[in-house]
Steps between C-alpha positions, in 0.01 A plus 500: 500500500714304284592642134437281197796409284515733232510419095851544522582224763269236344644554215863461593344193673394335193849543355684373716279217563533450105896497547480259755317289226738537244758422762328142562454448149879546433562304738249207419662550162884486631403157697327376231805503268746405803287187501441439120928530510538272733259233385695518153821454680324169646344378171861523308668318820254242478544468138840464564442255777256226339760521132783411782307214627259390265619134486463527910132617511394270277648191710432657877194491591572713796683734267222517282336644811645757592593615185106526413518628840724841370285496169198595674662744768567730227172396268710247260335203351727308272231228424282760354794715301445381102756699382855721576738342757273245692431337179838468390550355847271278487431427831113461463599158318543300791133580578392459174638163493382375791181618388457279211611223773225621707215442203637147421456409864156593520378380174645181627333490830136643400329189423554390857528859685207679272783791498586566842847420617667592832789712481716263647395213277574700256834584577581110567450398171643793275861367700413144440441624080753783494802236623723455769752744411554777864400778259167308373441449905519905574148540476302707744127538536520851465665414164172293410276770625714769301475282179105413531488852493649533202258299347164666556579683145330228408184557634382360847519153437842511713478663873584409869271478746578562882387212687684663845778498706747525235320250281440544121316317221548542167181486276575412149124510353315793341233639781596702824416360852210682692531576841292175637746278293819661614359462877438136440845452390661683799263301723581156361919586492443668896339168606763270377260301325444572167176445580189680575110410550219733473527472881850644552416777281133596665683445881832674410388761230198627640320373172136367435455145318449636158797723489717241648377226210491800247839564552576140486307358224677821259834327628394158377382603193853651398656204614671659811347250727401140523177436668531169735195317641700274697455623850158412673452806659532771202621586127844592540730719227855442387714722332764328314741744509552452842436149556857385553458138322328684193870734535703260533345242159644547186 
């Protein structure tokens, strides 16, 4: 028959499972400061790095990448930093800048856009107002996505909207997009078009009638799309913000 561990064992059990505990906690805690170390090693580099080349990241755009690219390996976000060295550095100003650029251009093109703009409209006409100077050029979409970011302090009259396949818009109007509005946007930019019908949207979307035409007649109202009557066989929907001749007018 096989004898029960005694009190004695069970006990000396317990302890050293405890000391193994401890061990791992020690550990943890040994890692833990390897790692904070380290990361404060980085941060001081980096500091280092962007004061070096300040005038650099500003002007590359692909520098700017990568340097944001460091920033957030090691949890760094120099746009958001109000105060100490990033401040002094000021290399949030380039975004700030280009944000103020950013609201001109869509005040400018709202009364024919109701607020959407592509990305890459966008981007054409900040160059064509910021000059033809290389530096004024250096502007990357992830630049304009970084800055419209910066910009939702403001409330959320200023967001981007994924329209798909590496596709933005920016919306520049108080009022978030619901999910059947976003869809109808990625449908019309997917097509090619910049068009839809209540057709498309019930054969391609799955929808009934009235959620098609709800979805629709919201986008009218807001000035997001033009309703044309032209075509014999249906009502058909424009979005300006796509509709390359609308783009292209001053």
């Amino acid at each position: 028959m096989r004898r029960r561990a005694g009190v004695g064992a069970i006990q000396k059990q317990k302890l050293e499972q405890e000391k193994y505990r401890e061990k791992g906690s020690e550990i943890q805690e040994n890692q833990f400061q390897q790692m904070s170390k380290q990361l404060e090693v980085f941060r001081e580099n980096l500091e280092e790095f962007a004061s070096k080349h300040k005038s650099e990241i500003k002007k590359n755009a692909q520098f700017r990448r990568q340097f944001q690219e460091m920033c957030a390996a090691i949890g760094v976000d120099p746009l958001a930093s109000g105060k100490g060295f990033w401040s002094v550095l000021g290399i949030g100003d380039f975004y700030y800048e280009l944000g103020v650029q950013i609201v001109e251009v869509c005040l400018a093109t709202n009364y024919k856009n109701g607020g959407l703009i592509t990305l890459e409209e966008l981007r054409t006409r900040l160059i064509a107002a910021r000059g033809k100077a290389r530096k004024h050029q250096d502007i990357t979409n992830e630049d304009l996505l970084a800055a419209v970011k910066k910009l939702r302090i403001f409330g959320n009259g200023f967001t981007v909207v994924s329209i798909g396949k590496g596709k933005w818009l920016v919306q520049s109007v108080p009022g978030e997009l619901n999910l059947d509005q976003t869809q109808v946007l990625q449908k019309a930019s997917s097509l090619g078009t910049a068009w839809v019908s209540t057709t498309i949207l019930i054969s391609d979307l799955g929808w009934n009638e009235t959620r098609a035409q709800n979805a629709l007649n919201h986008m009218v109202k807001e000035g997001l799309a033009w309703v044309d009557t032209q075509d014999s066989n249906e009502t058909l929907y424009w979005f300006p913000s796509m509709f390359a001749e609308c783009v292209s007018a001053n």
